[in-house]
N, C-alpha and C positions, 0 to 999 in steps of 0.2 A: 504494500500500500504506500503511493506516493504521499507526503505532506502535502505538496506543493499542484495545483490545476496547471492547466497549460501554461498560466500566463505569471507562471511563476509566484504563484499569491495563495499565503496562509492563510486556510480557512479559519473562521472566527472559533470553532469548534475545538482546531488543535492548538489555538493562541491560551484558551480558557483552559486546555487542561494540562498545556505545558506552565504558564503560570499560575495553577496551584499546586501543581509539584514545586514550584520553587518557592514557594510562600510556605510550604512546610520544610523551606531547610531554613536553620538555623540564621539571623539575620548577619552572625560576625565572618560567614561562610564566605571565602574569596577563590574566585576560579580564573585561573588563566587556561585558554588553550591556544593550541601552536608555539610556535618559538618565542615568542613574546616572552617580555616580563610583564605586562600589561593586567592587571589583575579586573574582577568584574565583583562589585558586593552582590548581594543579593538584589535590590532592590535596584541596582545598575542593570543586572541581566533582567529581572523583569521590564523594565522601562523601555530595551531593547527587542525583547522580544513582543510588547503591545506594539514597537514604532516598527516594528516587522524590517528593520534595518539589517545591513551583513552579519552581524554578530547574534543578533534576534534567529537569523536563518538556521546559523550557525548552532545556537541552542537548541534549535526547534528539531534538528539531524538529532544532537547527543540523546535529547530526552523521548524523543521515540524512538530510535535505536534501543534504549536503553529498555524499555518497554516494550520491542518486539523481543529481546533477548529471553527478556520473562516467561513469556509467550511459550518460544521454543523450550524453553527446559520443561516444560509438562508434556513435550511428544521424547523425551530422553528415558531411556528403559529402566535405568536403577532406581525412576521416583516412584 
């Protein structure tokens, strides 16, 4: 399942439920990703991801990757 329509644009759907995952982490939580030292608070990567901006995008991959991962481990045999 794609995030993103043709036109390149987060649905309001997956904006709502990637920012309440992040609303339940911790507020002093700092994330960098890629090579950067660039760090993101919390409340930076939500503000990011409502303004559906690069990094917004950029969240919106982690957090449903993260979420299709889930997914798979219930078709894994030793569970």
């Amino acid at each position: 399942m794609n995030n993103l329509n043709k036109d390149n644009h987060i649905s309001q759907e997956v904006v709502d439920l990637v920012v309440a995952r992040l609303k339940s982490m911790p507020e002093n939580v700092a994330i960098s990703i890629g090579g950067t030292s660039e760090t993101f608070t919390t409340k930076e990567m939500i503000r990011n991801v409502e303004e559906r901006n690069e990094f917004g995008h950029t969240m919106v991959k982690v957090q449903m990757n993260y979420l299709r991962s889930l997914q798979d481990l219930n078709t894994l045999s030793f569970l």
